[in-house]
N, C-alpha and C positions, 0 to 999 in steps of 0.2 A: 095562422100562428096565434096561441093564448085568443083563438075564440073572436080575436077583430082586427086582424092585420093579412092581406093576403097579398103575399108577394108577387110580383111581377116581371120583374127585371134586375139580373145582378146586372151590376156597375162596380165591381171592384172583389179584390181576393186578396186578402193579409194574411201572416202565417198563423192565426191563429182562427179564422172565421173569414165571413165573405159580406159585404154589404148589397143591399137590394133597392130599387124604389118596390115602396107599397103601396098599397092604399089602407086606409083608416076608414073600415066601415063603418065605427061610429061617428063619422065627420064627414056630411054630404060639405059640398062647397056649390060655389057660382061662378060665374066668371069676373064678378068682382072681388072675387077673395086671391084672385091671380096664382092662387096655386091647382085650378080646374083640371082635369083633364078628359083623355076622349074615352074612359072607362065604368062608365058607370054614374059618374058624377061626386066622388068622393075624396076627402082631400090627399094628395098625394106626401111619402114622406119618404124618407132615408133612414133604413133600417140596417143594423149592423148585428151579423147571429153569429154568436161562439158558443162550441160545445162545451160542456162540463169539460173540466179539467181537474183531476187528481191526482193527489201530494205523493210521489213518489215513497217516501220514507213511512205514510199512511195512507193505503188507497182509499178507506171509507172515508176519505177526507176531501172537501172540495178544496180546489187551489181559489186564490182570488180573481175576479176575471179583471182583465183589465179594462173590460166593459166597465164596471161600476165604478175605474178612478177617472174614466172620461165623462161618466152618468157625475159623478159628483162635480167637475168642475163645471159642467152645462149649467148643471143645477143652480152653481154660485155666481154664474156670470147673468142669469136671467134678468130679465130689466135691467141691467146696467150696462149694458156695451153692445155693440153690434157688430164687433169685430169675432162673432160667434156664432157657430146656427145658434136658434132655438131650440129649446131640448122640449120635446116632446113627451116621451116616456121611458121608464125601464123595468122590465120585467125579464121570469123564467119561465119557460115552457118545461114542466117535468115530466112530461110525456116524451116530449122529445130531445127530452136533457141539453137545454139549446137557454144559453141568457141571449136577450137582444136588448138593444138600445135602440130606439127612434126620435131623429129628429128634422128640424127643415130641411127640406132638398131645394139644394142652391145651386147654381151652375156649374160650369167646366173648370177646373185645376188648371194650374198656370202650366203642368207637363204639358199638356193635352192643346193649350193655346198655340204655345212656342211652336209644336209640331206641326200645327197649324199651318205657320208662317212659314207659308216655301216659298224660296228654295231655301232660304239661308236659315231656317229655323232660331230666329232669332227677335228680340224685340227693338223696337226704335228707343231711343231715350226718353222720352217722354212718357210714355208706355211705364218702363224700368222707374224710373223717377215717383209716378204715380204710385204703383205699387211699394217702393220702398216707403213711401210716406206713411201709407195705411196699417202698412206690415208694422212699423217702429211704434204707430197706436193700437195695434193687438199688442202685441208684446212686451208695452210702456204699461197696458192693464193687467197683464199676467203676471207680470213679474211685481209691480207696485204694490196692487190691490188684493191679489191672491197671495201672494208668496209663493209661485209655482212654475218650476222651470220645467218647458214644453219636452226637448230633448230630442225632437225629430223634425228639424224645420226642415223643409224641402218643397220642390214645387209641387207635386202631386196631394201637399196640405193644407194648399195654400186657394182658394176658389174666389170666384165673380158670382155676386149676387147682384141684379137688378133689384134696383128699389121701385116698387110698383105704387103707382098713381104718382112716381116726380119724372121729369124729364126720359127721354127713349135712352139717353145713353151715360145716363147718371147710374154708378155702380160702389157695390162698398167689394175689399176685399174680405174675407171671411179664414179664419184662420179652425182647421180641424184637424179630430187623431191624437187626443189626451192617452193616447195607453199607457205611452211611455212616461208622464208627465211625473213629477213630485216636487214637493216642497223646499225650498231653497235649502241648503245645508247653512246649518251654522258653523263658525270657524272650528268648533271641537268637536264637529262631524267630521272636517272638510280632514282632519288628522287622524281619524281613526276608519280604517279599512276595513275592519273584525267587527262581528256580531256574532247572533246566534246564530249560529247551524247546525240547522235542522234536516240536514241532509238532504235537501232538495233543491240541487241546483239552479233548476229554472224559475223557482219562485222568487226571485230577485231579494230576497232580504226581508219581509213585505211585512210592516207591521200599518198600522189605521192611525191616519192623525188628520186632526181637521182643521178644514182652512176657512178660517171666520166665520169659524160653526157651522158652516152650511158646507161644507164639502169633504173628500175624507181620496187622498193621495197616498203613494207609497213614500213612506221613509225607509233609507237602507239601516238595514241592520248587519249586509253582509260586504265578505271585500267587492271592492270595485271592479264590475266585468263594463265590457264594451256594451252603451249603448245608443241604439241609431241607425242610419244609415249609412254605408262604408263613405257612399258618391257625398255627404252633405256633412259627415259628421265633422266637429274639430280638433282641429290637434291633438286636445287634450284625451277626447275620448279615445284616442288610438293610443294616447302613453299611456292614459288609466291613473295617472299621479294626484288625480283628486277627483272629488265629486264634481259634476259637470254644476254648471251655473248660468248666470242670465248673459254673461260674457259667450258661454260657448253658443247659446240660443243666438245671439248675434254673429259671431263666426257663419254658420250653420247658411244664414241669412245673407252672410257677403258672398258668399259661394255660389247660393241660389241667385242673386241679381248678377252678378259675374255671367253668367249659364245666360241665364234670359239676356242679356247687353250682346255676348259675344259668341251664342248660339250654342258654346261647348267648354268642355272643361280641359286643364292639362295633364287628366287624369282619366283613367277607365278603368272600370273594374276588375280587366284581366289583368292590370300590374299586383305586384305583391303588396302589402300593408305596409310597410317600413316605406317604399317609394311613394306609394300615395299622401303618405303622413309628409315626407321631406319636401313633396310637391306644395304639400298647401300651405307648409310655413314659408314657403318662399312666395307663393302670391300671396300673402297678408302683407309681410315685410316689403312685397313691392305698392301692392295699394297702400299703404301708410305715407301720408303727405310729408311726415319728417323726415324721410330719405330725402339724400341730394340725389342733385339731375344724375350727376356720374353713375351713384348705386343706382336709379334708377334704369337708366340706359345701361347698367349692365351685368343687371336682374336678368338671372333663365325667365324665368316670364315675361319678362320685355322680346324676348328673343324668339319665345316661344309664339308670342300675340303677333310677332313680323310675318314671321315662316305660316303659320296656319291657320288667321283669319285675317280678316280684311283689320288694317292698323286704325281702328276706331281708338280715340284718346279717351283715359280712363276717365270717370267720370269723378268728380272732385266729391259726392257727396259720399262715394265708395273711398275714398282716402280717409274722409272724417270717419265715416263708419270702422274703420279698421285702424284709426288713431285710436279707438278706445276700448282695442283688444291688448294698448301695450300692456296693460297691469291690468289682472284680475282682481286687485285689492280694489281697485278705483272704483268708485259708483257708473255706470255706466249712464252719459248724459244724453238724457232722449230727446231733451229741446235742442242741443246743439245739433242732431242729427236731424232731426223733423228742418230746423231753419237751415243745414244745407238743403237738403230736398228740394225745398220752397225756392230757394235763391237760385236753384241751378234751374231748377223746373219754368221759373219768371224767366231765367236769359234764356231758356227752349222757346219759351213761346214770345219772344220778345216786346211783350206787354200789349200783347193785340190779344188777352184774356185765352181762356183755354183752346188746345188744337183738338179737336176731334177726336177721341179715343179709339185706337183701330183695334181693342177688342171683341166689340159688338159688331165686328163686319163679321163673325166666325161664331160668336156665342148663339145659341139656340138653346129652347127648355126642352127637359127631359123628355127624350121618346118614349112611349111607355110600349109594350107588346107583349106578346107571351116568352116566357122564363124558358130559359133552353134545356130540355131534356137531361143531355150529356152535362152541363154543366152542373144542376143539380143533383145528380146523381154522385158528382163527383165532392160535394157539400157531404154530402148524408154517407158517402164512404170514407173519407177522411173522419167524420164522427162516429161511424161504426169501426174503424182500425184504432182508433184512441179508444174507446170503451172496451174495445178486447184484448187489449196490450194489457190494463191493469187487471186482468181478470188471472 
């Protein structure tokens, strides 16, 4: 691909493209660079290709990809935080009408962990606890320092990176999946729905604005459609009654530790969208610590949590987290939530200093091997029926 990137293994398939490990032929590596592998000797990466995409209402026209508003927040987050891969590069292949993005390849998603964990497919609190800490400083940096709400928290974007040359089971978590990402609404966005339209629906509104110079996200210019994932999204995104915010990005997030703590949700994708939506406003309203015991004891989610899992007590730091979905006016207070974390995470391990992290009994690095036949076939047909469609 462009001459110095040759793929080797997809690891993942979104609806708009597929990601791969590569290699970077122009970066031999060693085994002290800890990103080695058994191919060649060259440094391995995480590569994501989406085909050309064309504006409905002009086909000589490309759409935006939403490669370049993930390439630009990489870009803005470099040297400063590590709650991100590393962005390595962004280019277009116009031979094979293909943008990619490559950047560090980090470990296993917290989907992929949880499953892990059999039988009960689920995390211990302490586990939960750690990850909520790390999660609340990605997304204390995105939302602060970017002005950029993610829009798709869930487990599968959420990863284990080993830090190499500190300790065997010292890990950061890494937060990816900017596609959906854009720029905080101001309040006299957050009230108008209407833009231009330009008659192409799936281009979301999509005008260029930049985030402290160095980055360039969608701002909408059109009414508000659903966006996200059904299993993770919030409330909000299901009524559609405003622009999503750093409030729903934490929503998002109570749902996702909820899952990892108690293995599953009280929801499934075969229900209808109005009962998913009515399910998850009643598990917020029951994690918020300012209900009384009565409401709480006799909250459907209390009733739900009896009958079909094991009666694990909710965890206090998920009641703060969900104290400060009452009002989306409010500033949303990251130290309050980072110091429950801390407090609850100290009585887990009751001051006999950290317990053992039982992620790395299951984490392993990237297998590399040959790229599968049918799979890529199945790449370069989904981008040959896209280019024949506008024809």
């Amino acid at each position: 691909l462009a001459g110095r990137w040759r793929l080797v293994k997809r690891i993942g398939t979104g609806a708009f493209g597929d990601t791969f490990v590569a290699l970077d032929l122009e970066t031999p590596t060693t085994d002290e660079d800890g990103d080695s592998d058994s191919d060649g000797g060259y440094r391995a990466v995480a590569l994501k290709a989406e085909a050309f995409r064309w504006r409905r209402d002009d086909p000589t026209k490309r759409r935006v990809s939403s490669l370049s508003r993930e390439a630009a927040v990489l870009r803005a987050v470099a040297g400063r935080s590590t709650s991100f891969c590393r962005f390595v590069a962004y280019g277009e292949d116009d031979a094979r009408q293909v943008v990619f993005l490559c950047m560090s390849l980090e470990g296993d998603n917290l989907l992929v962990l949880r499953r892990m964990r059999t039988p009960e497919h689920r995390f211990d609190l302490h586990d939960v606890l750690l990850v909520a800490a790390q999660a609340v400083n990605a997304l204390e940096f995105l939302h602060t320092k970017l002005g950029v709400v993610h829009r798709d928290i869930k487990p599968s974007n959420l990863v284990m990176r080993r830090l190499v040359g500190l300790e065997q089971r010292t890990f950061q978590l890494c937060l990816l999946d900017f596609g959906l990402a854009r720029t905080a609404a101001t309040n006299d966005e957050q009230q108008t729905n209407g833009g231009n339209d330009d008659g192409d629906d799936d281009d979301d509104g999509v005008e260029e604005r930049k985030v402290e110079q160095e980055a360039v996200v969608a701002k909408r210019t059109k009414p508000i459609k659903f966006r996200g994932t059904i299993r993770y999204a919030s409330v909000c995104a299901h009524e559609r009654r405003r622009e999503l915010t750093s409030h729903d990005d934490f929503e998002s997030l109570l749902f996702t530790l909820f899952e990892l703590y108690y293995g599953r949700l009280p929801w499934s994708s075969k229900m209808e969208a109005d009962e998913i939506c009515a399910r998850k406003r009643q598990l917020v309203c029951y994690c918020q610590s300012r209900k009384t015991e009565k409401e709480q004891e006799e909250s459907w989610t209390k009733r739900w949590l009896r009958d079909q899992v094991a009666n694990r007590p909710l965890p206090s730091s998920l009641g703060v987290m969900a104290d400060q979905l009452l009002d989306s006016d409010i500033v949303i207070d990251y130290d309050a939530i980072r110091r429950a974390c801390q407090a609850e995470l100290q009585s887990v391990t009751d001051g006999k200093g950290d317990v053992e992290c039982s992620f790395f009994a299951v984490l392993k690095p990237p297998v590399l091997g040959r790229p599968s036949v049918r799979r890529t076939r199945s790449f370069e047909h989904r981008k040959l029926k896209q280019t024949n469609s506008t024809e």
